[in-house]
Biopython code that builds the backbone (N, CA, C, O; Angstrom):
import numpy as np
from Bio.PDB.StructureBuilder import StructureBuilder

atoms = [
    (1, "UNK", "N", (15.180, 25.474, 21.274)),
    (1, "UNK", "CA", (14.343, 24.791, 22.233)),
    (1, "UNK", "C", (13.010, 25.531, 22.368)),
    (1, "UNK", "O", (12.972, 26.736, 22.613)),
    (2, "UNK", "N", (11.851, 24.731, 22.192)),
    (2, "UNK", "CA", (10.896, 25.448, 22.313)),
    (2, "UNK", "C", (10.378, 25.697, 24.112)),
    (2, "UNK", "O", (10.563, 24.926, 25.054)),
    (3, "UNK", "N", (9.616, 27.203, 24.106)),
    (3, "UNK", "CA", (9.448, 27.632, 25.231)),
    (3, "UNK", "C", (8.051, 27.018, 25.921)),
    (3, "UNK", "O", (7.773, 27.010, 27.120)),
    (4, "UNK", "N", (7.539, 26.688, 25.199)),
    (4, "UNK", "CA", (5.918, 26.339, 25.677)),
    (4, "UNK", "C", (5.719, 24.813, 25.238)),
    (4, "UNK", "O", (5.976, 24.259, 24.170)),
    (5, "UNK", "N", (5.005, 24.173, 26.795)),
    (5, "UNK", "CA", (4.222, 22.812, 26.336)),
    (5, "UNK", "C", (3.816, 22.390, 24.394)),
    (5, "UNK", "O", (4.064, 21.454, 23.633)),
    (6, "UNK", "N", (3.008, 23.867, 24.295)),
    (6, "UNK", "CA", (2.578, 23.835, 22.791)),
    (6, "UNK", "C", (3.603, 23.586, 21.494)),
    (6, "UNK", "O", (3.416, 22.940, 20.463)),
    (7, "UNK", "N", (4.790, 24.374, 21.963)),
    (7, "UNK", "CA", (5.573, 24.386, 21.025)),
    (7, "UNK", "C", (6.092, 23.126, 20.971)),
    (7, "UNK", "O", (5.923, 22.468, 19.945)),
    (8, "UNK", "N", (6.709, 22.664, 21.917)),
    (8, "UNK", "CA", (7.208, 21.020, 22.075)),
    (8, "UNK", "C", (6.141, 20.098, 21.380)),
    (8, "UNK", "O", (6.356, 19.486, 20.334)),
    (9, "UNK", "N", (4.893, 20.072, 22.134)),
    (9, "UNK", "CA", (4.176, 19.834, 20.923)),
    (9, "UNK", "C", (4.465, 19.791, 19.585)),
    (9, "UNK", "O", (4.781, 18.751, 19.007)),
    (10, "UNK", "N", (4.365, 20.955, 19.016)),
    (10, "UNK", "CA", (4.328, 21.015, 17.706)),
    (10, "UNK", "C", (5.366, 20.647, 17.265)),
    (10, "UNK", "O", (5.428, 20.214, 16.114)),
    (11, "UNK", "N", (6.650, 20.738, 18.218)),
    (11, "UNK", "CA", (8.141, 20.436, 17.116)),
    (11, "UNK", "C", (7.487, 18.442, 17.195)),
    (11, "UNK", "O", (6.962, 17.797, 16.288)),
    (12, "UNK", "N", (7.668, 18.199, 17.979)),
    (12, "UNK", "CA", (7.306, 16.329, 18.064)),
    (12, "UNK", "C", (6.271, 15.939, 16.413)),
    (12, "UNK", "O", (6.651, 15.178, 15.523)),
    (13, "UNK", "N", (5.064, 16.658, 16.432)),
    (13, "UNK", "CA", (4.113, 16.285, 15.544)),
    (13, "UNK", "C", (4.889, 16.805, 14.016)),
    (13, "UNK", "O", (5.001, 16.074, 13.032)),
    (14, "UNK", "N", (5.295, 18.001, 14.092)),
    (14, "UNK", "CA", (6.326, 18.355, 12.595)),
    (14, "UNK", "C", (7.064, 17.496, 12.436)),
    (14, "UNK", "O", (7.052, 16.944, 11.335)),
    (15, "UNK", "N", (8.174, 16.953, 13.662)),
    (15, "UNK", "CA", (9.263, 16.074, 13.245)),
    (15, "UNK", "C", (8.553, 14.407, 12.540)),
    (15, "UNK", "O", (9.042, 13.747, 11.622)),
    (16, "UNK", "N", (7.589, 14.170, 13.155)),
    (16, "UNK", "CA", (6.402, 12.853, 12.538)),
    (16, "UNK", "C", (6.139, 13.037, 11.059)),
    (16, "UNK", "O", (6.229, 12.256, 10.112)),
    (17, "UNK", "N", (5.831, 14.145, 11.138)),
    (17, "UNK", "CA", (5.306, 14.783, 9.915)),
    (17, "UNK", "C", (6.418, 14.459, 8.703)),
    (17, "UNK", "O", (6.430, 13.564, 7.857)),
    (18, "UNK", "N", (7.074, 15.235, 8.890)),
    (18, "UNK", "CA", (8.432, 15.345, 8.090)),
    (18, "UNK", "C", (9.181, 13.919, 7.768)),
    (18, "UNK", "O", (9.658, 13.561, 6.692)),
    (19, "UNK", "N", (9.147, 13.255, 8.936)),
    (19, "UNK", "CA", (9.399, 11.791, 8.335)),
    (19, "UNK", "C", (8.866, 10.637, 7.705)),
    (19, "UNK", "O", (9.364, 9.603, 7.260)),
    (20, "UNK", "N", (7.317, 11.256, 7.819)),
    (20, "UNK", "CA", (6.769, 10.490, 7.287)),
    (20, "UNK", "C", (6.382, 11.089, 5.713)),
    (20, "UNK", "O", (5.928, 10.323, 4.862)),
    (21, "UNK", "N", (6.540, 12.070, 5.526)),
    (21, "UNK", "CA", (6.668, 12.657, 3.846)),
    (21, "UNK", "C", (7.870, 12.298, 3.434)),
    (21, "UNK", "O", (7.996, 11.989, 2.249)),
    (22, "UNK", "N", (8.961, 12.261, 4.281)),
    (22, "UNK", "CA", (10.432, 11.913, 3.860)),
    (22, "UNK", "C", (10.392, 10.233, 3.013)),
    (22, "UNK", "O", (10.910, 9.825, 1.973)),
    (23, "UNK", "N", (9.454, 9.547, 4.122)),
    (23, "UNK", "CA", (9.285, 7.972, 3.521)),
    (23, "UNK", "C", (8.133, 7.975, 2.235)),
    (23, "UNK", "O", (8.269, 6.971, 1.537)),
    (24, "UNK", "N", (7.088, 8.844, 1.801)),
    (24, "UNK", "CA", (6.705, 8.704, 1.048)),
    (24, "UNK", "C", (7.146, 9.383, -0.375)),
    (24, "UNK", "O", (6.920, 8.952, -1.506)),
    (25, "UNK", "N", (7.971, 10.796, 0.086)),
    (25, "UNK", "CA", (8.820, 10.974, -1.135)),
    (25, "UNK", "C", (9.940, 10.038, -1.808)),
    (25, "UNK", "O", (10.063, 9.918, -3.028)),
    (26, "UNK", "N", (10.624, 9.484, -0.992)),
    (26, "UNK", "CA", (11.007, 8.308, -1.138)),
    (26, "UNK", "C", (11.088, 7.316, -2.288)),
    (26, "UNK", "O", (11.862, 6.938, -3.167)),
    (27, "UNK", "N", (9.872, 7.099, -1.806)),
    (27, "UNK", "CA", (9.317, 5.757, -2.332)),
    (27, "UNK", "C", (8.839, 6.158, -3.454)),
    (27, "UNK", "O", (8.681, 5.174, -4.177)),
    (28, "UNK", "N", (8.406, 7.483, -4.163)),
    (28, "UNK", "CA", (7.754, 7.970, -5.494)),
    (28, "UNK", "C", (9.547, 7.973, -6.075)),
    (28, "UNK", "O", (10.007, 7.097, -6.807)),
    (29, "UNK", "N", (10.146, 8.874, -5.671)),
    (29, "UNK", "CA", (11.706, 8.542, -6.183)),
    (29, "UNK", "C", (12.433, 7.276, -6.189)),
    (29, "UNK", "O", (13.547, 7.232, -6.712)),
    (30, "UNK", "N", (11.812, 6.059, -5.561)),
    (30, "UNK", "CA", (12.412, 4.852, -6.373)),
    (30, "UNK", "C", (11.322, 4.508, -7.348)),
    (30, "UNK", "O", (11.680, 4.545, -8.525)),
    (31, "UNK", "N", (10.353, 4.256, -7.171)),
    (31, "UNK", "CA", (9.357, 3.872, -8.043)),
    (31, "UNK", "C", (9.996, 4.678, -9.678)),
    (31, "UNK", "O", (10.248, 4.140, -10.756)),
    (32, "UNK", "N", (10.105, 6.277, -9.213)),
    (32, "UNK", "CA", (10.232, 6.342, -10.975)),
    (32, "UNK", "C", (11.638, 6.196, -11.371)),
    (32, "UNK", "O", (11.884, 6.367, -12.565)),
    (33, "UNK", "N", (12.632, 5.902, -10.553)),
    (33, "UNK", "CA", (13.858, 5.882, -10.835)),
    (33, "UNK", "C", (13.612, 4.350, -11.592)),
    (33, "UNK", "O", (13.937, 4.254, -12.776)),
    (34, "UNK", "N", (12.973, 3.039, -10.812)),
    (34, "UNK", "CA", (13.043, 1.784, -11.354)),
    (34, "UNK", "C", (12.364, 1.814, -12.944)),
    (34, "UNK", "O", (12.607, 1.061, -13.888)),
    (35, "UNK", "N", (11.498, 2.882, -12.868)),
    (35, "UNK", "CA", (10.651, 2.850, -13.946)),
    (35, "UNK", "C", (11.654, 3.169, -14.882)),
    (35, "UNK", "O", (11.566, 2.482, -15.900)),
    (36, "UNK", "N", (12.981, 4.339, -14.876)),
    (36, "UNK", "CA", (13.688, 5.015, -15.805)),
    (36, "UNK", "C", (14.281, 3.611, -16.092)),
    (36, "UNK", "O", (14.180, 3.083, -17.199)),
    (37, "UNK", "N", (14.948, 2.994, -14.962)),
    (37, "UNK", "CA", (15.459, 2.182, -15.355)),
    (37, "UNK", "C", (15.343, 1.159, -16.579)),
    (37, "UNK", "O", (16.104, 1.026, -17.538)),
    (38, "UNK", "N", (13.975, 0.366, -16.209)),
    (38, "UNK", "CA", (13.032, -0.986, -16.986)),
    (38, "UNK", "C", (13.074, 0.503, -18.708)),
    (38, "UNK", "O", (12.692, -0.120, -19.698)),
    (39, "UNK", "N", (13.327, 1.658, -19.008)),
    (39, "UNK", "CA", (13.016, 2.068, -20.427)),
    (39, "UNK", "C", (14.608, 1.675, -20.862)),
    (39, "UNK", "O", (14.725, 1.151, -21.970)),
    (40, "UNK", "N", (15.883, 1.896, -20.041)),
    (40, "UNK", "CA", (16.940, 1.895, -20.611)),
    (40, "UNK", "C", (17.352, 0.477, -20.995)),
    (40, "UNK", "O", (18.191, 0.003, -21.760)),
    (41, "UNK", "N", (16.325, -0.074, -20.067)),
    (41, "UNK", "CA", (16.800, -1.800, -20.743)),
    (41, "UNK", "C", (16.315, -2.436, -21.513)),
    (41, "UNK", "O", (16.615, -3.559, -21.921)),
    (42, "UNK", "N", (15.211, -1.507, -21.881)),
    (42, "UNK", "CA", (14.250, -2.121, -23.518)),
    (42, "UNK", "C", (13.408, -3.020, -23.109)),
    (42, "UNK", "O", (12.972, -3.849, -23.909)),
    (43, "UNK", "N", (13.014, -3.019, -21.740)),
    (43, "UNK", "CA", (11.826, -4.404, -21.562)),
    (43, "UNK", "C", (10.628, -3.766, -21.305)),
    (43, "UNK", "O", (10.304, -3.197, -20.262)),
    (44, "UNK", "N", (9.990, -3.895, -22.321)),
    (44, "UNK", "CA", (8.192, -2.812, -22.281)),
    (44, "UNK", "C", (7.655, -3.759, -21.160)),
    (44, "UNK", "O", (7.211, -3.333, -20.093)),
    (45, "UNK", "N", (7.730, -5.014, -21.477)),
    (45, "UNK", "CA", (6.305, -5.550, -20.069)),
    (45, "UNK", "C", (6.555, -5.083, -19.054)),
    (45, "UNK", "O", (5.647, -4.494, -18.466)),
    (46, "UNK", "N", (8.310, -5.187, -18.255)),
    (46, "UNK", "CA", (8.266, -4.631, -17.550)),
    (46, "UNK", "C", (8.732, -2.768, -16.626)),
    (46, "UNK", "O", (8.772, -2.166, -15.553)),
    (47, "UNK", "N", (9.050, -2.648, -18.557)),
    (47, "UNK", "CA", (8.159, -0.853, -17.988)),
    (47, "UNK", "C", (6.996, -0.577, -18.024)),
    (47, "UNK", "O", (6.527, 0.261, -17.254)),
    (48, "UNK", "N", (6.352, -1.141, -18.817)),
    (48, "UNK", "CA", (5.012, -1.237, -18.161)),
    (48, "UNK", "C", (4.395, -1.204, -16.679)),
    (48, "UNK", "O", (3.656, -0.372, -16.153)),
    (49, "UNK", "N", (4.985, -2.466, -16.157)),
    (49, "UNK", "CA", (4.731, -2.613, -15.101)),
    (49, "UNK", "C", (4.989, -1.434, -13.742)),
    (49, "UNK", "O", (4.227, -1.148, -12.818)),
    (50, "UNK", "N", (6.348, -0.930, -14.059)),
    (50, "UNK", "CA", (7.425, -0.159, -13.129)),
    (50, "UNK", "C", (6.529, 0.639, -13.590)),
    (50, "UNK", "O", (5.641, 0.641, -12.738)),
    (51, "UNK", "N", (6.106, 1.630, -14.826)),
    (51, "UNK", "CA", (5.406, 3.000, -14.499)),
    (51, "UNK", "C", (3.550, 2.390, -13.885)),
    (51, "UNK", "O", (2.723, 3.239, -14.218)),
    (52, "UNK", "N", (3.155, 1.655, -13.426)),
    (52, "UNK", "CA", (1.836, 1.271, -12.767)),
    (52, "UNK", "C", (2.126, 1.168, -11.741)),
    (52, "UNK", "O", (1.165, 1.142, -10.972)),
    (53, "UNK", "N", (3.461, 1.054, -11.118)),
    (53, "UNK", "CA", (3.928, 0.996, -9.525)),
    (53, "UNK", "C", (4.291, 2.764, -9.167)),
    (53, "UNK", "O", (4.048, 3.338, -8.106)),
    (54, "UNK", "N", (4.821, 3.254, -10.190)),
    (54, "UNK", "CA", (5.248, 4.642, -10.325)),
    (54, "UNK", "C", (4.055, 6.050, -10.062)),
    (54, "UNK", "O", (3.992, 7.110, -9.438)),
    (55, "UNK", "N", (3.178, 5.158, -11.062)),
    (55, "UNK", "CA", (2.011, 6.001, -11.096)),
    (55, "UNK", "C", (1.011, 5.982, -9.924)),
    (55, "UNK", "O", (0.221, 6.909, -9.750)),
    (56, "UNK", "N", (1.088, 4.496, -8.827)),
    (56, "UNK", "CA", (0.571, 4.204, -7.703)),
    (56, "UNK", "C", (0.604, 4.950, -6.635)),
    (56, "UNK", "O", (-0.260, 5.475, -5.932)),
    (57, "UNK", "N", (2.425, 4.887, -6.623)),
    (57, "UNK", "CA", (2.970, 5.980, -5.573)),
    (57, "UNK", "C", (2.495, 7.009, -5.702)),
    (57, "UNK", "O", (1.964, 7.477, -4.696)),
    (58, "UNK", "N", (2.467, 7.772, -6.894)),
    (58, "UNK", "CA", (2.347, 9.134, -6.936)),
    (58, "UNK", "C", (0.911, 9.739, -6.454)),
    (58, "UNK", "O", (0.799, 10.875, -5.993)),
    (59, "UNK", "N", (-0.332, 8.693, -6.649)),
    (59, "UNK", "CA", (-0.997, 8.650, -6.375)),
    (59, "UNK", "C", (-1.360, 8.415, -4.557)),
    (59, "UNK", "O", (-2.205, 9.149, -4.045)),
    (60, "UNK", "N", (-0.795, 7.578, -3.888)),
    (60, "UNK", "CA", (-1.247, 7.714, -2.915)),
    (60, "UNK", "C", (0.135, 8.809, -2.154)),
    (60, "UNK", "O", (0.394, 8.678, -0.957)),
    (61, "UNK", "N", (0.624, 9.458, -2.709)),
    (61, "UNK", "CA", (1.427, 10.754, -2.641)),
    (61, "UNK", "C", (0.446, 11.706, -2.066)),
    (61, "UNK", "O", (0.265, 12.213, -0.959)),
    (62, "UNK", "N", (-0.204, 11.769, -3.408)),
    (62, "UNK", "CA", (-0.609, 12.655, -3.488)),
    (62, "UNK", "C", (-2.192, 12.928, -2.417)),
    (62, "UNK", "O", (-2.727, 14.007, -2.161)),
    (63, "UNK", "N", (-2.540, 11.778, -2.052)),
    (63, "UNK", "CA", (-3.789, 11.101, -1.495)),
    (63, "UNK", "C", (-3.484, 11.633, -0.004)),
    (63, "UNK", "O", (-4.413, 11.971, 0.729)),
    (64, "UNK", "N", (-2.055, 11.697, 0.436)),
    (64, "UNK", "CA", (-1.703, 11.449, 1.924)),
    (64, "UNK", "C", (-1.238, 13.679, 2.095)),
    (64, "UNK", "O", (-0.856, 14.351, 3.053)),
    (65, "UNK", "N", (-1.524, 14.001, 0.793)),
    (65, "UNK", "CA", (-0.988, 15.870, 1.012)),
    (65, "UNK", "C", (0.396, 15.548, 0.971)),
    (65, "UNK", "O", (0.853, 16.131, 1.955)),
    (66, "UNK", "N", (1.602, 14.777, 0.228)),
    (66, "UNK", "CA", (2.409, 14.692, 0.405)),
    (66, "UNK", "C", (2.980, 15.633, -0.551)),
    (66, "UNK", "O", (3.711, 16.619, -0.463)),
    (67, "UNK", "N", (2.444, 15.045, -1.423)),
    (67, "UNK", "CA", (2.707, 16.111, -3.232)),
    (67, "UNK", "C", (1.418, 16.384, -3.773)),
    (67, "UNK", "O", (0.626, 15.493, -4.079)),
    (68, "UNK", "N", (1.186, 17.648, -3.901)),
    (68, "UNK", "CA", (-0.125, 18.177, -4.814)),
    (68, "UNK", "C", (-0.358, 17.434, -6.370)),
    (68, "UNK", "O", (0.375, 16.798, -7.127)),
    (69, "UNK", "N", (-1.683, 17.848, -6.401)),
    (69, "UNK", "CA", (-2.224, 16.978, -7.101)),
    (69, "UNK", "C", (-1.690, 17.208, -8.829)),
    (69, "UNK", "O", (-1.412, 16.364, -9.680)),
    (70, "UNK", "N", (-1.693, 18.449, -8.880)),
    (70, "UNK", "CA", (-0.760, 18.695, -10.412)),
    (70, "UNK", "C", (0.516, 18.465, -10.439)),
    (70, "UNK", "O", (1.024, 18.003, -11.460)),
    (71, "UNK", "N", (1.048, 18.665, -9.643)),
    (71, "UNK", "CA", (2.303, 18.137, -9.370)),
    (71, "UNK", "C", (2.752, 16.291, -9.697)),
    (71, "UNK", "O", (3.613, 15.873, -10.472)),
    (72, "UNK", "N", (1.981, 15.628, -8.956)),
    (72, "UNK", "CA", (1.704, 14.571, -9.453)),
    (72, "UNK", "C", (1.331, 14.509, -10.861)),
    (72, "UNK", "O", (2.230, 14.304, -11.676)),
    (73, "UNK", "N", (0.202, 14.648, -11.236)),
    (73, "UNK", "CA", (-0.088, 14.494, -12.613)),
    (73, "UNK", "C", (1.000, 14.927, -14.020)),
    (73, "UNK", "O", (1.206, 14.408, -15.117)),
    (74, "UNK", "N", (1.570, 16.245, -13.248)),
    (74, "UNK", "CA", (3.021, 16.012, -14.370)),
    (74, "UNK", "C", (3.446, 15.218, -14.196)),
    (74, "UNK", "O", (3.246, 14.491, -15.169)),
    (75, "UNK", "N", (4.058, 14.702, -13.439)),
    (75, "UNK", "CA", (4.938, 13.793, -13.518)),
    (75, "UNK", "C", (4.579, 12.508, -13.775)),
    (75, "UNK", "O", (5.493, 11.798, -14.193)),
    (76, "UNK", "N", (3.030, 11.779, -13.586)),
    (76, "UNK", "CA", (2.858, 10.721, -14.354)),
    (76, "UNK", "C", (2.359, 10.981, -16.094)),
    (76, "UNK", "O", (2.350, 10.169, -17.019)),
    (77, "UNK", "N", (2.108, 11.922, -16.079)),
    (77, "UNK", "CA", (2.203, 12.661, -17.814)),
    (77, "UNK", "C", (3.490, 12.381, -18.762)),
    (77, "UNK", "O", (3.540, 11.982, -19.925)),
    (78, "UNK", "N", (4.834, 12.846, -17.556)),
    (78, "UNK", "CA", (5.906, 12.440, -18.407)),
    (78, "UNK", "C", (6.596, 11.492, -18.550)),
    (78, "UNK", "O", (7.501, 11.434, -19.383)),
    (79, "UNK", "N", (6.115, 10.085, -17.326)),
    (79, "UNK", "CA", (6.596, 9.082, -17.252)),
    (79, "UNK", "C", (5.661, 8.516, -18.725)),
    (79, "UNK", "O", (6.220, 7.891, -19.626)),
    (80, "UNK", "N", (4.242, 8.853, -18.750)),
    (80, "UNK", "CA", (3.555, 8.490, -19.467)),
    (80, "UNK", "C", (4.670, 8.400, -21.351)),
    (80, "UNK", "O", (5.131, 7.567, -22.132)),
    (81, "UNK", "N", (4.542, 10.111, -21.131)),
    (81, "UNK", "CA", (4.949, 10.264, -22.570)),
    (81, "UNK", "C", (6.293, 9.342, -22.802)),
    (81, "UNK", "O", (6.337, 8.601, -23.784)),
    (82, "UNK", "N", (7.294, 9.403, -21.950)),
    (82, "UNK", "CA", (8.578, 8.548, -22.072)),
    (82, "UNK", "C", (7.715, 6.965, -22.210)),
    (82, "UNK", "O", (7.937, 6.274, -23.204)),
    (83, "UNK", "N", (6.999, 6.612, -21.422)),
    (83, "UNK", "CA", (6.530, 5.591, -22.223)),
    (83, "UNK", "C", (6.438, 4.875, -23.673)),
    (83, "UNK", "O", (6.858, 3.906, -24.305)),
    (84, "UNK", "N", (5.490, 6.164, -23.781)),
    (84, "UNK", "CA", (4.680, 6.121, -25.735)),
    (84, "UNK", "C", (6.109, 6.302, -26.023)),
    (84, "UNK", "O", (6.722, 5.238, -25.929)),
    (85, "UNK", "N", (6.679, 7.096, -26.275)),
    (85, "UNK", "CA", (8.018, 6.863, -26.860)),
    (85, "UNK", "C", (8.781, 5.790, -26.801)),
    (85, "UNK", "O", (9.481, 5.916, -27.806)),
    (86, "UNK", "N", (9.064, 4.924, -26.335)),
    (86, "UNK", "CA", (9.791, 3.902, -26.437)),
    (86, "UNK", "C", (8.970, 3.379, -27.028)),
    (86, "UNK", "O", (9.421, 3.414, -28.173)),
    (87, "UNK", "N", (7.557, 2.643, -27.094)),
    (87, "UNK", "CA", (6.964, 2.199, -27.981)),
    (87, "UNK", "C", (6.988, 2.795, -29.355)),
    (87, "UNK", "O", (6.789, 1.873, -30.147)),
    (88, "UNK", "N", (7.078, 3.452, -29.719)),
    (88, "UNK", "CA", (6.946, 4.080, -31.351)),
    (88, "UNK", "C", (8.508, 4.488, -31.620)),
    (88, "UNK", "O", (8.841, 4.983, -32.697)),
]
sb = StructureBuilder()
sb.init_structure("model")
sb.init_model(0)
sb.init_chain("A")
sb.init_seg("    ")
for serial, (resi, resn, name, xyz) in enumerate(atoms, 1):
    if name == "N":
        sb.init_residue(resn, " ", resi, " ")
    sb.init_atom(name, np.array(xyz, "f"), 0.0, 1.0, " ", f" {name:<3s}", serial, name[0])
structure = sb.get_structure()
């Protein structure tokens, strides 16, 4: 239990905090999960599509301080490369 007005404060605005990174991590972990998905089923248009929803998230991820910015960029690097690979 916090002892000070301030601290209560701060636990309220962390706990906001935290849930609201909770909903945007989230949502980057379905995005690339659907994306893994659309490669195992052999449909390029729509892995195509799933890594441009994938790569969206990660982006406004990364936009909101949720996930750093290299951090992001690996990971649309390797959705990328799993891409090119299924094509070739």
């Amino acid at each position: 239990m916090p002892n000070t007005r301030t601290a209560a404060k701060r636990m309220k605005q962390s706990e906001k905090k935290r849930l609201r990174n909770r909903m945007y991590k989230g949502r980057v972990k379905k995005a690339v999960k659907d994306f893994q998905w659309m490669l195992q089923e052999g449909d390029r248009q729509q892995a195509l599509e799933a890594y441009s929803k994938a790569s969206r998230e990660l982006d406004k991820a990364t936009s909101r301080g949720v996930l750093h910015k290299r951090t992001a960029a690996r990971k649309k690097s390797r959705l990328a490369q799993q891409m090119n690979e299924m094509a070739g």
